[in-house]
C-alpha positions as MATLAB code, in Angstrom:
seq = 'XXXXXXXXXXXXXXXXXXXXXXXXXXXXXXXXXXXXXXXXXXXXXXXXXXXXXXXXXXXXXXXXXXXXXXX';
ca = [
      27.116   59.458  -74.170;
      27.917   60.503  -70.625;
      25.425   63.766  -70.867;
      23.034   61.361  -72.301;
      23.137   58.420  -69.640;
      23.373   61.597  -66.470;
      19.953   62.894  -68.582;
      18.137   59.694  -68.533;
      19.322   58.959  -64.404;
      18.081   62.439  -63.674;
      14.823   62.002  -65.558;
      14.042   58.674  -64.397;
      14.933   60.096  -60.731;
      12.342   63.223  -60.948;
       9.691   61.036  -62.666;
      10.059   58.204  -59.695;
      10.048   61.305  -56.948;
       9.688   65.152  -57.940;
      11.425   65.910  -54.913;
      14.385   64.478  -55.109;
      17.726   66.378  -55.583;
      20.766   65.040  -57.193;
      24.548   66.684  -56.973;
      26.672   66.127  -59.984;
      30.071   66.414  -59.617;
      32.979   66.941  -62.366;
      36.849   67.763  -62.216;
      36.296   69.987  -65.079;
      33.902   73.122  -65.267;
      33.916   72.613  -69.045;
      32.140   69.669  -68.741;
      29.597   71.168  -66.094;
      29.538   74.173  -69.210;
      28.124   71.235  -71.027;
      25.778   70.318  -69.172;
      24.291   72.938  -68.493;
      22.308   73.142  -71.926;
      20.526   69.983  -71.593;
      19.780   70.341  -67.893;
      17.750   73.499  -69.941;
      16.010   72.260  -72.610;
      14.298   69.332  -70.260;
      13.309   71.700  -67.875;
      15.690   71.211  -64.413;
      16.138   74.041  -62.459;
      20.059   73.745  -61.246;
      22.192   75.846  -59.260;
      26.152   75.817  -59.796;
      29.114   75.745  -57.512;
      32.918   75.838  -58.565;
      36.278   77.238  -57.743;
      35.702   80.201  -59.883;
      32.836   81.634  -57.874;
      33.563   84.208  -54.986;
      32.912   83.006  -51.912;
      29.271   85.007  -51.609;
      28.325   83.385  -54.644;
      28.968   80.127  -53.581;
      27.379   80.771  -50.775;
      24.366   81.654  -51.799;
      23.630   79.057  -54.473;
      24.573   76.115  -51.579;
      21.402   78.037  -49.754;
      19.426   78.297  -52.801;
      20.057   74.252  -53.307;
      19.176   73.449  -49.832;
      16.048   75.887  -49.514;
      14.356   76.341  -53.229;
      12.225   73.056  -54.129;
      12.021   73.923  -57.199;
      15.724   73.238  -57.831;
];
């Protein structure tokens, strides 16, 4: 139910404004694992940042959030 209510806030925050960007946050990259297949099928474009990812990585996806509309 979590994945479901964070789908319908997202949804209802692109349809209100396109551009808008969110940030979700979780304490465990399992759940972010999770989300990442509905995030999919309706069609967000996401980028992902944890304590796995080298430093480059991380790097570049914090400039690909702030820069790419689209995400």
């Amino acid at each position: 139910t979590k994945i479901d209510a964070l789908m319908t806030f997202l949804e209802t925050s692109r349809s209100r404004d396109p551009t808008v960007k969110s940030v979700v946050f979780s304490q465990w990259t399992s759940m972010l694992n999770l989300i990442e297949k509905p995030l999919r099928r309706r069609g967000f474009e996401f980028t992902r940042l944890d304590g796995t990812m080298h430093r480059t990585a991380r790097e570049a996806n914090i400039n690909r959030f702030q820069s790419d509309p689209s995400v």
